[in-house]
C-alpha positions in Angstrom: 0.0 0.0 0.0 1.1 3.6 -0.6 1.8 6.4 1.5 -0.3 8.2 0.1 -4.3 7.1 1.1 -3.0 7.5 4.7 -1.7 11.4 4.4 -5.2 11.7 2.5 -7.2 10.3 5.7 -4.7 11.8 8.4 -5.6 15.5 6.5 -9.1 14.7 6.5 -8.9 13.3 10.3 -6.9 16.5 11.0 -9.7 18.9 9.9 -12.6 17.1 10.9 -10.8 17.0 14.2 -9.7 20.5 14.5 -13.3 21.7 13.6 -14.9 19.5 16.4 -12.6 20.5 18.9 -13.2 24.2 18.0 -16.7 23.5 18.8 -16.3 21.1 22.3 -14.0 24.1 23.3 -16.1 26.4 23.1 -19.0 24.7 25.0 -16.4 23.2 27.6 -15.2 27.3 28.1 -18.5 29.0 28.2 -20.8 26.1 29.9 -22.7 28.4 31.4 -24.2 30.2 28.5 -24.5 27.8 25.9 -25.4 24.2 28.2 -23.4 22.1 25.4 -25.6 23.2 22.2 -24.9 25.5 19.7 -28.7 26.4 19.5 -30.3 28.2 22.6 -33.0 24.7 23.2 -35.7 24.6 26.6 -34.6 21.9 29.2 -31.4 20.3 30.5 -28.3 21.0 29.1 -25.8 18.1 27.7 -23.7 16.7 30.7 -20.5 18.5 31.3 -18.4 15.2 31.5 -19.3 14.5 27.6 -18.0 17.7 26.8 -14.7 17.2 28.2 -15.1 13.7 27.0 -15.8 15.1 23.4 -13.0 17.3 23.6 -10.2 14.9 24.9 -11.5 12.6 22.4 -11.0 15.2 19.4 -7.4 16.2 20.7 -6.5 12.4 20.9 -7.9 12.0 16.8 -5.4 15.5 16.6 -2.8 13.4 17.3 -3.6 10.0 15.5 -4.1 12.3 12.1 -0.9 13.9 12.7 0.8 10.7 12.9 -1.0 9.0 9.8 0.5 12.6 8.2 3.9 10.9 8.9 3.1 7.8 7.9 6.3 6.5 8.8 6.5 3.7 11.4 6.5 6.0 14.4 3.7 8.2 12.8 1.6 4.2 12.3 2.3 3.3 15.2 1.3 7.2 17.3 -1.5 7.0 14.6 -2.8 3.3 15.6 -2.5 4.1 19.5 -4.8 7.3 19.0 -7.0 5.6 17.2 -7.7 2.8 19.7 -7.6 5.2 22.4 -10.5 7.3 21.2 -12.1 4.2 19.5 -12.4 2.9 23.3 -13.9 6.4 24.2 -16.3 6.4 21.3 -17.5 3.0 22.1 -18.2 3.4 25.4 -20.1 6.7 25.0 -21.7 5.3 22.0 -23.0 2.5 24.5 -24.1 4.3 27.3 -25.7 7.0 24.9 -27.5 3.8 23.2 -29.4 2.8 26.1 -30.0 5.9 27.3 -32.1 6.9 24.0 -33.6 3.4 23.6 -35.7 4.5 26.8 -37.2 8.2 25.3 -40.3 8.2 24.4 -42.1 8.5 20.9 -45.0 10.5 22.5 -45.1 14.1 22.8 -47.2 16.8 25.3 -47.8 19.6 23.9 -50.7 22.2 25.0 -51.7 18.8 27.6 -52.6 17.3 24.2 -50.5 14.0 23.5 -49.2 13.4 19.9 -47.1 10.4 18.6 -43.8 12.0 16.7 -43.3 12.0 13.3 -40.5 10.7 11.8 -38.4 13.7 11.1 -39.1 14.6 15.3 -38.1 11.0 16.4 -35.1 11.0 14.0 -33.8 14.9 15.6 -34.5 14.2 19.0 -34.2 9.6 19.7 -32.0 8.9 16.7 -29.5 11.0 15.1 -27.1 11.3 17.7 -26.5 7.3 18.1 -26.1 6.7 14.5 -23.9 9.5 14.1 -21.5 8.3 16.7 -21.8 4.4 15.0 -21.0 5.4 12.1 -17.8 7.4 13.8 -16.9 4.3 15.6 -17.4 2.2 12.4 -14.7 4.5 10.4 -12.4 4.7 13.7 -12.5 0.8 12.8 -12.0 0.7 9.4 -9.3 3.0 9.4 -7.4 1.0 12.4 -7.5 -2.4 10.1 -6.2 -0.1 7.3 -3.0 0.7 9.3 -2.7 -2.4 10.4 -2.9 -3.7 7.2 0.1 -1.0 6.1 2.3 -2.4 9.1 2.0 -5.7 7.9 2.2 -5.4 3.7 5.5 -3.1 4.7 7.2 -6.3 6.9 6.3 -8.7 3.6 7.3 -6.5 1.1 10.6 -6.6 2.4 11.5 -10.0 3.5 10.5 -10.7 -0.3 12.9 -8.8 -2.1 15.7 -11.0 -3.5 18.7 -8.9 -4.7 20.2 -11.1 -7.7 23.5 -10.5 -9.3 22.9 -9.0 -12.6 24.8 -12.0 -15.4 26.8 -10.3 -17.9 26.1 -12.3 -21.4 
């Protein structure tokens, strides 16, 4: 494999990465005013742990897309550690945040008139959030088999090589 997919993912890891952590650094600063959403919303706020847990968890991908950059063995292996790092913190907040949607309710009270949600409500409010973060885990995967397929097709590729003496005819 070349060099070249994994400077194209670090980069794209990088700036997904910086722009997320933008965002959980602003929410983790000014707490107070914004309650962890970028829209002013009624209710409880987002917990203040997952903000600091979103924002360690983007500084960690920082560093595993800086080190897929490299690409070198160092970079693989800084690159590889990151990623199972925050691939551990992904799936464990994935899971909690799972079974803490599974029990929300499809009815909604509104004037003390009860209305089943439509699809577009359920999917805002139950359902995006979850399958967003899946899908994150499911690349953090994909990606960590890709460098460990690098690591490997670079140890077999050169125990291969032969160097022959060139005959002279």
């Amino acid at each position: 494999m070349h060099k070249k997919p994994f400077v194209i993912i670090g980069i794209l890891i990088l700036v997904i990465s910086l722009y997320w952590i933008t965002n959980s650094g602003y929410h983790l600063i000014y707490y107070d005013e914004t309650l962890g959403y970028n829209q002013p919303t009624f209710g409880h706020g987002i917990p203040y742990y997952q903000i600091v847990l979103k924002f360690f968890f983007w500084l960690i991908m920082i560093f595993s897309g800086i080190g897929l950059i490299k690409s070198n063995k160092i970079g693989l292996i800084i690159g590889q550690i990151g990623i199972s790092i925050s691939g551990t913190i992904c799936f464990i907040y994935v899971f909690l945040l799972t079974f803490r949607h599974i029990n929300y309710s499809t009815n909604m009270v509104v004037n003390s008139m009860k209305h089943e949600m439509t699809f577009l409500e359920k999917w805002e409010l139950i359902y995006s959030q979850p399958v967003k973060y899946w899908t994150l885990l499911g690349l953090i995967i994909s990606i960590l088999i890709m460098i460990r397929f690098r690591k490997f097709s670079n140890k077999t590729q050169a125990h291969n090589r032969v160097d022959r003496p060139v005959s002279k005819n």
